[in-house]
C-alpha positions as CSV (number, residue, x, y, z in Angstrom):
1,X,99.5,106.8,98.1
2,X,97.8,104.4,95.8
3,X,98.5,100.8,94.4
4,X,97.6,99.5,90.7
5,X,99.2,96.7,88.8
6,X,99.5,97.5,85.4
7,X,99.9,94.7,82.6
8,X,100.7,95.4,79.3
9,X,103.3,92.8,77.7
10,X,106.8,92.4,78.9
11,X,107.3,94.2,82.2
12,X,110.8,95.5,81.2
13,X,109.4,98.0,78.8
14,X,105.7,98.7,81.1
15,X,107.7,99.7,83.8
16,X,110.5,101.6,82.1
17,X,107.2,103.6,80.5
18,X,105.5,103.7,83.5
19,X,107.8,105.1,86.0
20,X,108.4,108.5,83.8
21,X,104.5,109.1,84.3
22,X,103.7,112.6,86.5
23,X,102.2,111.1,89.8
24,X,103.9,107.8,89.8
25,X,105.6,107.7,93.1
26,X,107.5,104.1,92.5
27,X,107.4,100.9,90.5
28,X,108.1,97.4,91.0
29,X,108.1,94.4,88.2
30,X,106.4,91.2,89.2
31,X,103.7,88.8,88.3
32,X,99.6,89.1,89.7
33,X,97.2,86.6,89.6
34,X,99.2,83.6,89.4
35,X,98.7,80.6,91.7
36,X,102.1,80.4,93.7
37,X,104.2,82.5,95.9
38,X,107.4,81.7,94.7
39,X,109.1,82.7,91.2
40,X,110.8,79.2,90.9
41,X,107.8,77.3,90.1
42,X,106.3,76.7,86.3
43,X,103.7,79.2,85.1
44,X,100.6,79.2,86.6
45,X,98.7,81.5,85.2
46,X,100.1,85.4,85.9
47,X,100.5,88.4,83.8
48,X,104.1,89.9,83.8
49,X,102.3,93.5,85.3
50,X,104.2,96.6,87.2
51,X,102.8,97.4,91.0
52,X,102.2,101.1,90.6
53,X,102.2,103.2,93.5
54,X,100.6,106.9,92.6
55,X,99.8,109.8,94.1
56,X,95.9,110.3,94.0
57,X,96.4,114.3,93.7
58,X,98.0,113.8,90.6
59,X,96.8,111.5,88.6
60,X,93.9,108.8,88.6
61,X,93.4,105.5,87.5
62,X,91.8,106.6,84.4
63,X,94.8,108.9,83.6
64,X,97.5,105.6,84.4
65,X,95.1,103.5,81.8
66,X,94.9,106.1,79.5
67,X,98.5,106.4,79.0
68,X,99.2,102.6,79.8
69,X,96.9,102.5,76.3
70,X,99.6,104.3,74.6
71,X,101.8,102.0,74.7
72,X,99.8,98.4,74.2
73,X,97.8,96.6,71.9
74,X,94.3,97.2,73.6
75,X,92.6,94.8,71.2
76,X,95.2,92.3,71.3
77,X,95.0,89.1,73.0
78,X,97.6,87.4,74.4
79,X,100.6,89.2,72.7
80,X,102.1,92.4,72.6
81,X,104.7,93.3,70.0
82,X,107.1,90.2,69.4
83,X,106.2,89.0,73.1
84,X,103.4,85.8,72.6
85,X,101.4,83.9,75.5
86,X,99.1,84.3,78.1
87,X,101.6,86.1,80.4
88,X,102.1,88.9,78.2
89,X,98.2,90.1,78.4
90,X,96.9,93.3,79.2
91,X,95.0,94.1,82.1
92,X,94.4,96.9,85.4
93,X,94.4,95.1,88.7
94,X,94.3,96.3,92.3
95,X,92.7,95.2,95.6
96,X,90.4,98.3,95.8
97,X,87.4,97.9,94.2
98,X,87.1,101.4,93.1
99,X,90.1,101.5,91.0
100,X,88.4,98.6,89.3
101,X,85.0,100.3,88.7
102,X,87.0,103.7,87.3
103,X,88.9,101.6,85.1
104,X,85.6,99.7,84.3
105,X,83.9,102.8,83.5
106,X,86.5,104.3,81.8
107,X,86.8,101.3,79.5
108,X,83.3,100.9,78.7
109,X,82.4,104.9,77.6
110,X,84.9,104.1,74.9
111,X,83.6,103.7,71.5
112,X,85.9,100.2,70.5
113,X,85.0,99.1,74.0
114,X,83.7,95.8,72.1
115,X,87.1,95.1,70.5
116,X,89.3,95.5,73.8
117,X,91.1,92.8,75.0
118,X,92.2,94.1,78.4
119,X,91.6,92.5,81.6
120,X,89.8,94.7,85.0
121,X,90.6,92.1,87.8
122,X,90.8,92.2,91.4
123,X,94.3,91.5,92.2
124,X,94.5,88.2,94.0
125,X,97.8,87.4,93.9
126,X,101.6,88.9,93.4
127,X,105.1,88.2,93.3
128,X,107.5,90.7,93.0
129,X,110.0,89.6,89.9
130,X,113.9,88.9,90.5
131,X,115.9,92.1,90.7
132,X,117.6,91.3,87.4
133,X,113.8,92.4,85.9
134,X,113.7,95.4,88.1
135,X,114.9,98.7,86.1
136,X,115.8,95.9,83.6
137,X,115.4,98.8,80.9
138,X,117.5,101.2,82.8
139,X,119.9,98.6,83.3
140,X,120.4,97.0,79.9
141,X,119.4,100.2,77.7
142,X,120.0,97.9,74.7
143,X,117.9,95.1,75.4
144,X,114.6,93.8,73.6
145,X,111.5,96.0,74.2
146,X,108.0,96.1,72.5
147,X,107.7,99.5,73.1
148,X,108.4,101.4,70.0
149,X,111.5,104.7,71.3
150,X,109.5,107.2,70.0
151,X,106.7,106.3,72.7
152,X,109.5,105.8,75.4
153,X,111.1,108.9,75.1
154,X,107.8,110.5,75.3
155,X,108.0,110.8,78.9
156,X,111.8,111.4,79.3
157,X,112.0,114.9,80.5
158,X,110.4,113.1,84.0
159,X,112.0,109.5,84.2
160,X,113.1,108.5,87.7
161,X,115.5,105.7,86.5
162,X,118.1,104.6,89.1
Protein backbone atom coordinates (compact mmCIF):
# COMPACT_ATOMS: atom_id res chain seq x y z
CA UNK A 1 0.00 0.00 0.00
CA UNK A 2 0.54 3.62 -0.65
CA UNK A 3 0.21 7.01 1.21
CA UNK A 4 -1.01 10.49 -0.41
CA UNK A 5 -2.59 13.40 1.32
CA UNK A 6 -5.04 14.87 -0.66
CA UNK A 7 -6.32 18.59 -0.12
CA UNK A 8 -9.09 20.01 -1.73
CA UNK A 9 -11.24 22.32 0.61
CA UNK A 10 -13.09 21.13 3.65
CA UNK A 11 -11.99 17.58 4.54
CA UNK A 12 -15.58 16.49 5.33
CA UNK A 13 -16.64 16.35 1.77
CA UNK A 14 -12.65 15.28 0.27
CA UNK A 15 -12.83 12.37 2.27
CA UNK A 16 -16.44 11.41 1.95
CA UNK A 17 -15.46 11.66 -2.19
CA UNK A 18 -12.44 10.07 -1.70
CA UNK A 19 -13.01 6.97 0.07
CA UNK A 20 -15.66 5.69 -2.70
CA UNK A 21 -12.68 5.77 -5.22
CA UNK A 22 -11.66 2.01 -6.71
CA UNK A 23 -8.14 1.38 -5.05
CA UNK A 24 -8.60 3.46 -2.02
CA UNK A 25 -7.83 1.04 0.72
CA UNK A 26 -8.63 3.67 3.78
CA UNK A 27 -8.95 7.38 4.70
CA UNK A 28 -8.18 9.51 7.47
CA UNK A 29 -9.06 13.48 7.88
CA UNK A 30 -6.35 15.62 9.30
CA UNK A 31 -4.20 18.58 8.63
CA UNK A 32 -0.28 18.46 6.71
CA UNK A 33 2.15 20.91 6.65
CA UNK A 34 1.32 22.83 9.58
CA UNK A 35 3.88 23.69 12.27
CA UNK A 36 2.54 21.83 15.46
CA UNK A 37 1.68 18.46 16.66
CA UNK A 38 -1.30 19.07 18.48
CA UNK A 39 -4.86 20.12 17.19
CA UNK A 40 -5.38 22.51 20.17
CA UNK A 41 -3.13 25.10 19.11
CA UNK A 42 -4.05 28.25 16.60
CA UNK A 43 -3.45 27.83 12.88
CA UNK A 44 -0.23 27.53 11.79
CA UNK A 45 -0.26 27.09 8.48
CA UNK A 46 -1.98 23.49 7.34
CA UNK A 47 -4.33 22.47 4.70
CA UNK A 48 -7.40 20.54 5.97
CA UNK A 49 -6.14 17.26 3.44
CA UNK A 50 -7.33 13.36 3.67
CA UNK A 51 -4.23 10.72 4.26
CA UNK A 52 -5.02 8.38 1.45
CA UNK A 53 -3.75 4.96 1.61
CA UNK A 54 -4.16 3.05 -2.09
CA UNK A 55 -3.42 0.12 -3.59
CA UNK A 56 -0.71 0.75 -6.32
CA UNK A 57 -2.26 -2.17 -8.59
CA UNK A 58 -5.25 -0.15 -8.88
CA UNK A 59 -4.91 3.03 -9.22
CA UNK A 60 -1.97 5.73 -9.41
CA UNK A 61 -1.29 8.98 -8.20
CA UNK A 62 -2.28 10.41 -11.42
CA UNK A 63 -5.67 8.59 -11.35
CA UNK A 64 -6.39 9.90 -7.36
CA UNK A 65 -5.53 13.64 -8.87
CA UNK A 66 -7.42 13.14 -11.70
CA UNK A 67 -10.55 12.48 -9.87
CA UNK A 68 -9.53 14.68 -6.82
CA UNK A 69 -9.84 17.47 -9.87
CA UNK A 70 -13.44 16.48 -10.17
CA UNK A 71 -14.41 17.70 -7.46
CA UNK A 72 -12.18 21.19 -6.68
CA UNK A 73 -11.62 24.36 -7.97
CA UNK A 74 -8.10 23.69 -9.64
CA UNK A 75 -7.61 27.39 -10.37
CA UNK A 76 -8.83 28.57 -7.20
CA UNK A 77 -6.79 29.96 -4.55
CA UNK A 78 -7.42 29.75 -1.20
CA UNK A 79 -11.22 28.78 -1.31
CA UNK A 80 -13.23 26.08 -2.43
CA UNK A 81 -17.07 26.48 -2.66
CA UNK A 82 -18.38 28.61 0.45
CA UNK A 83 -15.18 27.42 2.42
CA UNK A 84 -12.51 30.78 2.40
CA UNK A 85 -8.74 30.80 3.79
CA UNK A 86 -5.57 29.44 3.45
CA UNK A 87 -6.53 26.07 5.06
CA UNK A 88 -8.98 25.20 2.51
CA UNK A 89 -6.26 25.04 -0.45
CA UNK A 90 -5.64 22.54 -2.86
CA UNK A 91 -2.76 20.55 -2.99
CA UNK A 92 -1.02 16.46 -3.41
CA UNK A 93 1.40 15.76 -0.64
CA UNK A 94 3.29 12.65 0.38
CA UNK A 95 6.79 11.79 1.66
CA UNK A 96 7.77 9.82 -1.47
CA UNK A 97 9.23 11.86 -3.90
CA UNK A 98 7.84 9.93 -6.80
CA UNK A 99 4.31 10.47 -6.03
CA UNK A 100 5.36 14.14 -6.11
CA UNK A 101 7.11 13.98 -9.64
CA UNK A 102 3.91 11.90 -11.11
CA UNK A 103 1.67 14.43 -9.81
CA UNK A 104 4.19 17.03 -11.08
CA UNK A 105 4.15 15.61 -14.40
CA UNK A 106 0.79 14.99 -14.63
CA UNK A 107 0.03 18.61 -13.79
CA UNK A 108 2.30 20.20 -16.03
CA UNK A 109 1.25 18.11 -19.52
CA UNK A 110 -2.11 19.81 -18.94
CA UNK A 111 -2.98 22.54 -21.21
CA UNK A 112 -4.35 25.25 -18.21
CA UNK A 113 -1.37 24.09 -16.31
CA UNK A 114 -0.59 28.06 -16.06
CA UNK A 115 -3.88 28.79 -14.32
CA UNK A 116 -3.69 25.92 -11.54
CA UNK A 117 -3.64 26.83 -8.23
CA UNK A 118 -2.84 23.49 -6.58
CA UNK A 119 -0.03 22.74 -4.36
CA UNK A 120 2.81 19.44 -5.08
CA UNK A 121 4.57 19.44 -1.64
CA UNK A 122 6.54 17.09 0.22
CA UNK A 123 4.54 16.27 3.29
CA UNK A 124 6.33 17.58 6.30
CA UNK A 125 4.03 17.51 8.73
CA UNK A 126 0.42 15.82 9.92
CA UNK A 127 -2.09 15.67 12.39
CA UNK A 128 -4.74 13.36 12.19
CA UNK A 129 -8.18 15.62 12.86
CA UNK A 130 -10.60 14.86 15.93
CA UNK A 131 -12.83 11.88 15.34
CA UNK A 132 -15.92 14.12 15.23
CA UNK A 133 -14.21 15.14 11.51
CA UNK A 134 -13.62 11.53 10.66
CA UNK A 135 -16.61 10.03 8.36
CA UNK A 136 -18.09 13.51 9.35
CA UNK A 137 -20.15 13.15 6.04
CA UNK A 138 -21.23 9.68 6.87
CA UNK A 139 -22.10 10.76 10.10
CA UNK A 140 -24.01 13.95 9.67
CA UNK A 141 -25.48 13.16 5.99
CA UNK A 142 -27.01 16.63 6.27
CA UNK A 143 -24.28 18.73 7.05
CA UNK A 144 -22.54 21.61 4.94
CA UNK A 145 -20.44 20.29 1.93
CA UNK A 146 -18.79 22.09 -1.09
CA UNK A 147 -19.16 19.18 -3.06
CA UNK A 148 -22.04 19.59 -5.33
CA UNK A 149 -24.48 15.63 -4.75
CA UNK A 150 -24.47 15.01 -8.21
CA UNK A 151 -20.46 14.62 -8.02
CA UNK A 152 -20.83 12.67 -4.58
CA UNK A 153 -23.00 10.23 -5.68
CA UNK A 154 -20.86 9.62 -8.55
CA UNK A 155 -18.95 7.06 -6.79
CA UNK A 156 -21.76 5.47 -4.66
CA UNK A 157 -22.11 2.16 -6.06
CA UNK A 158 -18.36 1.65 -4.22
CA UNK A 159 -18.48 3.81 -0.92
CA UNK A 160 -16.93 2.15 2.13
CA UNK A 161 -18.74 4.46 4.73
CA UNK A 162 -18.83 3.08 8.29
Amino acid sequence: MEVVYLAGGCLWGVQAFVQTLPGVVETEAGRANGTTQTLDSPYDGYVECVKTTFDPTKTSVETLLSQLFEIIDPYSVNQQGDDIGEKYRTGIYSEDSTHLQSATEWLTNRADYAEIAVEVQLLSNYVKSAEIHQHHLAKYPNDYCHIPQTLMLKYKSTQRWS
